[in-house]
Every structure is written in C-alpha cells, then in structure tokens.
N, C-alpha and C positions, 0 to 999 in steps of 0.2 A: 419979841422973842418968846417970851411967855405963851401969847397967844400958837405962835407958832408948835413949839412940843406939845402944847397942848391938842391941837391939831393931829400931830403923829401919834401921839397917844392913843387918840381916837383911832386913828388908822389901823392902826396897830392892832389894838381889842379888837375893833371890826373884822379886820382878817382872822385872828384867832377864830373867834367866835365863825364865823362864815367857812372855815379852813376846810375841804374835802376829806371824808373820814375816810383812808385807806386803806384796810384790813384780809387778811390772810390766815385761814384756819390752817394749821398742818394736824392732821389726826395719824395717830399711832395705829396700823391694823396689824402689828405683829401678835403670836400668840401669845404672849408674854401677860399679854392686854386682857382683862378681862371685858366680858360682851355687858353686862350691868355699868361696870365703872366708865363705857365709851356712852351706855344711854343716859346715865347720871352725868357724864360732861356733857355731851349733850343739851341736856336742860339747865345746867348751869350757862353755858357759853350763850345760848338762848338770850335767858334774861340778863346777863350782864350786858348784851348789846344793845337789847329793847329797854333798858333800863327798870326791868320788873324783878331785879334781883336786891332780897333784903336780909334773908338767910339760907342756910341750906343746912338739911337733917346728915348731907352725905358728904359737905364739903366747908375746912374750914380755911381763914387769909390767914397771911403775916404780913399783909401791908392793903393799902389803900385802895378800897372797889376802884377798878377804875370806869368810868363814862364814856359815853357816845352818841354821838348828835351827828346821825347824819340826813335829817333835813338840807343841805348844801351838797347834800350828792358825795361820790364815791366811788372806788373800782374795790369790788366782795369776791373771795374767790378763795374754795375749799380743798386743800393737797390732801391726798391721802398716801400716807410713807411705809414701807418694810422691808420686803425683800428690793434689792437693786433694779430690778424689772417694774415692780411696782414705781417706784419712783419717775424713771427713766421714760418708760412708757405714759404716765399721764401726761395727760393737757386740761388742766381743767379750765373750766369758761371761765372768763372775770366780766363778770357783769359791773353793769353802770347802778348804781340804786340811790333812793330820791326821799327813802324812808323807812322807819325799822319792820315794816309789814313785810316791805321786798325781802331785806334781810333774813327777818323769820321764814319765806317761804323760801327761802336758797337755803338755807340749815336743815330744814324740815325735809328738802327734797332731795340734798346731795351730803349729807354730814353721816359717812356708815358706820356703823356699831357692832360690825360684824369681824371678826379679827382671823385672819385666813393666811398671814405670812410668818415665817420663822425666821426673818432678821431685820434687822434695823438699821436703817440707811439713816442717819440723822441727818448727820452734814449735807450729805448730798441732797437732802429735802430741802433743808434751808439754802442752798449754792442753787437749787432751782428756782423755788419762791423768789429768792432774790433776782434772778435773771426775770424775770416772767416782770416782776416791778419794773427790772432796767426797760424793760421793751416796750412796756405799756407808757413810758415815760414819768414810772411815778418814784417821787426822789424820796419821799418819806411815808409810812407805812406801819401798822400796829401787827404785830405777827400772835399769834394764839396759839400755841403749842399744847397739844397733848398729849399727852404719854406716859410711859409708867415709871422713864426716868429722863428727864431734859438732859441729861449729859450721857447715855445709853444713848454708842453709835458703835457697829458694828463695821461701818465702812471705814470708820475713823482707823482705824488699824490695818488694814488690808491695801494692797497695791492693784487688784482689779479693775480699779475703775480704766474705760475707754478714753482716749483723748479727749472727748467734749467732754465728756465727765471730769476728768482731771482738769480741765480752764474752768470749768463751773465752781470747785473747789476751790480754786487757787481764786478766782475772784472774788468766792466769797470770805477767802482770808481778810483781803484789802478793804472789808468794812469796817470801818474805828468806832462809826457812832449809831453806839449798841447800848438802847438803858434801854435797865431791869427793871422791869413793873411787879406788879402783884402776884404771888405765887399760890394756888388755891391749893390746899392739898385733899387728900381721899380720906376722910376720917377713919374709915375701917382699913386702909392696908396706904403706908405711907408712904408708899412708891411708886404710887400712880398722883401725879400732879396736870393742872392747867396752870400755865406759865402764858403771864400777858407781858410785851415787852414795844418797846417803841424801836422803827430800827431807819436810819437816816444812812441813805446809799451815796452822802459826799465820799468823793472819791474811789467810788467802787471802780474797781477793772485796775487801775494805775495810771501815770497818765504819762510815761515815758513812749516815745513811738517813735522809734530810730526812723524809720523805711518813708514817716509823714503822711503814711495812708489814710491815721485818723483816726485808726486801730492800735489802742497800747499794746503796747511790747507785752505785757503778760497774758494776753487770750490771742496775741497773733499768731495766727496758725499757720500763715503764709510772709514770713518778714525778707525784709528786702525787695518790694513791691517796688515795678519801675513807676518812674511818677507821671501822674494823669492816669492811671489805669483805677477806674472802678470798682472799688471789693465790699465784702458784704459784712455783716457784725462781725466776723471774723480775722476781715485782712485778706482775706481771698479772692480772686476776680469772680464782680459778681456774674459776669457771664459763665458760657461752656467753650472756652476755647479749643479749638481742635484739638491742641496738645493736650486736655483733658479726658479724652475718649478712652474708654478701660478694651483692651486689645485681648481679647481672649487668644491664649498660646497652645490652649490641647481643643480639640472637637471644634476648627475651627470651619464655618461655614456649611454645616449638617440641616436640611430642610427637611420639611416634611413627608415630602417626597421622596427625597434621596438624605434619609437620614445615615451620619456613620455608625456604623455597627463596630459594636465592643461585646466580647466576648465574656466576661466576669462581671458580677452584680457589684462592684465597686470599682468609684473611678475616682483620680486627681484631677481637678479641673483648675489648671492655669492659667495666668492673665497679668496684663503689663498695662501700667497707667503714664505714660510720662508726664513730670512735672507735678505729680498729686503730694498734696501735703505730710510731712513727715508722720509716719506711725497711723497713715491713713485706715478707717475702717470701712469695711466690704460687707455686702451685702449679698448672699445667692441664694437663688434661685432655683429649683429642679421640680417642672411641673410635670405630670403624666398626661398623654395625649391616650386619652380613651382606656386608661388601664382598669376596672373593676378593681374597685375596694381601695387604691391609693388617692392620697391627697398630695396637692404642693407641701413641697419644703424647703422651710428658710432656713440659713446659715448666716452668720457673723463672721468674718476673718479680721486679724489684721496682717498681712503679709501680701502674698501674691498666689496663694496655693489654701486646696481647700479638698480633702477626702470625704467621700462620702459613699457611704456602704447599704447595702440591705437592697439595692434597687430590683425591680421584679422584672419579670422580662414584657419587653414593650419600648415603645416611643415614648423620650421624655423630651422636657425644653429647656436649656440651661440658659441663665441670664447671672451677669453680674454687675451690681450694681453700689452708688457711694452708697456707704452709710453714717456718713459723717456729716455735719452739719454747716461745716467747713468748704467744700466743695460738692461740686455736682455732675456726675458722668453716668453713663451707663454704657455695656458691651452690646452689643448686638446679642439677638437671641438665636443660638443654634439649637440643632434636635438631634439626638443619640438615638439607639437603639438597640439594648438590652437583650441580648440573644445569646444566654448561656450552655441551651440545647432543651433545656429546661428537665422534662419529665421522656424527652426522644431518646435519650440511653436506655429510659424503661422496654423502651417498646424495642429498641433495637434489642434488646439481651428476649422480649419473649417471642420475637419473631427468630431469633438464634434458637432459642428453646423451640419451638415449635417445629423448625427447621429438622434440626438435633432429633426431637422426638417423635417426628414424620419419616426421618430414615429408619431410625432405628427400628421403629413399627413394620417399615415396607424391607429391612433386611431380615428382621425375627420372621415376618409371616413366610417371606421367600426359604429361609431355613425350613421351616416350620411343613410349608409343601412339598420339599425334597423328602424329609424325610419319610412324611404319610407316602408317598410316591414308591420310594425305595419300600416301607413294610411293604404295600402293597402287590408289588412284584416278589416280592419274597413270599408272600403265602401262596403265590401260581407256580412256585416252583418244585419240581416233584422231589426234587433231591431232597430239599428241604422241607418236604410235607410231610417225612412220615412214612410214604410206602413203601413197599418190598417188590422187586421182581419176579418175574413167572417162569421158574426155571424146567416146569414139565411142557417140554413142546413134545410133538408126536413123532419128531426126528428123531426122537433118541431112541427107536427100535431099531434102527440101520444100524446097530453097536450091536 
C-alpha cells in the first residue's frame, strides 16, 4: 500500500513538474496608461517569465515572484483591451511554445506600449481571453494583466455590449476558480499595477441545457433545438438552413444593369430573417460601383431596418449580412442608383438665364431699331426740319 502512494506521489510531482504552462497577457492601451509604464511592464513581464527577474528600479511585490517553466510546452497568447472595438475586434494568435526564447520573441514582437484608446473594457477582455482558453481546450491558465487599475472597467457599468458580448460576460461570471497571485506595483505612480493570477475555467459557461443540444442554457442563443439537429458553440444549427436566409424587403432585386433608381442621397434599407436568433446582430454593407473618391461602408444593426445618409450620386451595392457569431446568413446583393439631379438644377436655372437674357437682348435691340428708325424719318421730314415756305410766287401780279 505504501509502496503504492508512494507511486502516485510520484505521479503526481511528475505531472506537476511536466504540467503545460498556459499563459495570457492582457495589456491595457487606454490613455489613462502611461507609454513608459507599458515599456517598464514590458520588461518586467519579460523576465518574470524567462526567469531573469530578481529586482526592478520601477517596480515593487506584495507577494511571491511567481515562476515559469515552460520547457513542456504551452498555448502564449497577447490581448490587447480599451475601447469596446479594440477588444471585440482582436484575434490574437495563440502559439504553441517549447521554451522561454519563443516566449521572449512573442513579447518582443506583439506586447504594444503604445496607448491610443479612451476606455476600458476590462471584463469584456477577460470574458474573451477566457473564451479563446474555452476553445483552444485549455481548462487552466495564468492570466497577466496590465493596467493602471485591475478593477477599472468601463463596460462593467454600461448596457452596450451586443449579444455575443453579453454571453461572453455572463460566461465569464460562471468562473469560481480565480486565485490571486502576485501584485507588482509602479513605484512612481501606484495605480498602474501587473497583476499575475491562476484562473481554472471548471465550470465555465453552466452546465444546465434544457433543449440537450450540448450547449448550456446560459450562452444558448438558439434554446429549444429539436433533437439530432447539429449546432455550433452556441446552440445554433451549425448549418445555413433556408429558413435562415436574410430577405432584403426595400431595393429588392436591382442589378447592375438595371439598377433601381432613388431619388434622395439617403435611404432605409429593409430586410427579414426568419427564424434568426433573438436580438440578432446585422451587418451592411453599401459598396460604390465606380464612384470617384467613395469607399465601402459598414453598418452594425440590430433590428431589421438600417438608414443611411450622405450617398453621392451613382451606383452602389447593398448586402446584408449576420453579424453574430451565433448564426450565419446573408441577403443577396442588390445595386441602387443615386440620382438626385445632382448639380442639373444648376444648369437648368443658367440655360433659363440665358434663355431669359437672349430675349431680352433680342427685344431691347428690336426696341432699340424702332426707334433709330423713327428719329431717322423724322429728320427727312420738312415739317419738322425747320423750314419756312415761299410765299412770293409771280402769280401774285394778277391781284
């Protein structure tokens, strides 16, 4: 029996010792951040993982260096958080790594110190790192947090977030096992901290799933799945069922050819999804076919209805498409054609002017000949010239 635990003991150490180092930088780029205090964490985070850290002029603990050996391999992989966009929009790579060289050059080549956002998405940083662990399969994980306050979160307070963002949230409420490691702090301003912490995703997501899909009740975005149907991390069928197809309801069917023509540089562009997830979000589209100086532009919805103003005249292509992560559709793409009259009122008003200013020219000069006409007959007339009659004729001796 002895010999036996003895045994598992071993076992035991051995996996410890052997265990895969999992680790996740999230760096703070809001401005709040100073650009010094990201390249001094920076070189702290550095050597705490290469193991070359023994003090710092810029940084002091309140608890225990923590270690890292990842000789036994690994998934490394650097978040950078601020404004809501920032977050949402990353992907960053999670590399494999086999040793702290790889480590140092993933830090060296993706770790920014450059601070260019004005809010701070915490949660939602850490609701995504933790997603990104779910997916890669990894159940436990060191997370490295930088920033100028670990509890400064700007989305924590606000209702903006989109549907995936809100199950990102809500799932990463359902972590329990969260220790607290080592807190470094900023010698010169003590609210910029590196926070090392262990984070164990038993039980993340929940694990209630009314419908049996597979997919807990808390991130199902599509609940009451009939059974045997296929869905994806979500609960959603992983395919594109017909019934999924986004139905554009205004500008339906306009080609390039025979684009329809609208009258005013803004328009409402309409559209019907049957069966699409509650509080579904949209994606559109309105590209310019051949217009000088415009680009495509994207829109976010969530509804069914989407205005959009400023368009210049010409052929555009409108597309709408999912934007949710939850399911996957798109409309067909029709073409408009923007023809407000544009600058043709100009010309019509100076072709009226000129019109206008061609008569008047050719009734002034017609005036203008009458009356040289008329003097002219008047200085041939004798009445009016001036002379006197001859009243000695030689008849007047017969008297």
């Amino acid at each position: 029996m002895k010999r036996l635990l003895y045994l598992l003991l071993l076992f035991f150490v051995a996996f410890k010792i052997n265990a895969q180092e999992n680790v996740f930088i999230l760096v703070d780029v809001s401005k709040s951040v100073y650009q010094s205090e990201l390249t001094n964490a920076k070189k702290l985070v550095s050597d705490v993982l290469t193991g070359q850290y023994s003090s710092s002029s810029f940084f002091s603990t309140n608890g225990t260096t923590p270690s890292f050996n990842f000789s036994s391999g690994g998934y490394f992989a650097i978040l950078h958080f601020g404004d809501k966009g920032t977050v949402t929009n990353s992907n960053p790579t999670v590399h494999k790594v086999n040793n702290s060289n790889e480590v140092l050059s993933i830090i060296n080549n993706e770790f920014r110190t450059n601070p260019t956002d004005n809010r701070t998405y915490l949660t939602l940083a850490k609701a995504k790192c933790a997603d990104i662990a779910y997916q890669n399969n990894i159940k436990e994980y060191s997370i490295i947090l930088v920033s100028d306050n670990v509890s400064d979160d700007f989305g924590g307070s606000t209702t903006n977030y989109t549907t995936t963002e809100q199950n990102l949230v809500n799932r990463l409420n359902t972590i329990t096992n969260t220790f607290a490691g080592s807190l470094f702090i900023y010698n010169q301003r003590n609210a910029f901290t590196v926070l090392f912490q262990k984070i164990n995703l038993s039980g993340y997501g929940g694990k209630t799933d009314s419908d049996g899909d597979g997919v807990p009740d808390l991130i199902d975005n599509c609940p009451n799945t009939p059974k045997g149907v296929k869905v994806n991390q979500f609960g959603c069928p992983d395919t594109i069922p017909e019934q999924l197809k986004i139905e554009l309801t205004t500008f339906r069917g306009g080609t390039s050819p025979k684009p329809i023509v609208h009258k005013e540089n803004k328009i409402t562009i309409g559209w019907f999804c049957k069966n699409a997830p509650k509080n579904a979000q949209y994606k559109i589209r309105v590209s310019p076919i051949g217009i000088s100086g415009e680009k495509t532009q994207t829109f976010t919805a969530t509804g069914n209805s989407y205005n959009v103003s400023n368009l210049s005249n010409g052929k555009w292509k409108i597309t709408v498409s999912s934007d949710s992560a939850n399911f996957n559709a798109s409309s067909a793409t029709t073409t408009i054609e923007i023809n407000t009259g544009g600058s043709y009122w100009f010309l019509w008003l100076l072709l009226i002017a000129a019109l206008g200013g061609g008569g008047y020219w050719y009734w002034k000069k017609t005036q203008d000949d009458k009356i040289k006409k008329l003097n002219s007959m008047s200085n041939n007339d004798s009445f009016s010239s001036g002379s006197t009659l001859n009243t000695n004729s030689d008849n007047s001796g017969y008297f």
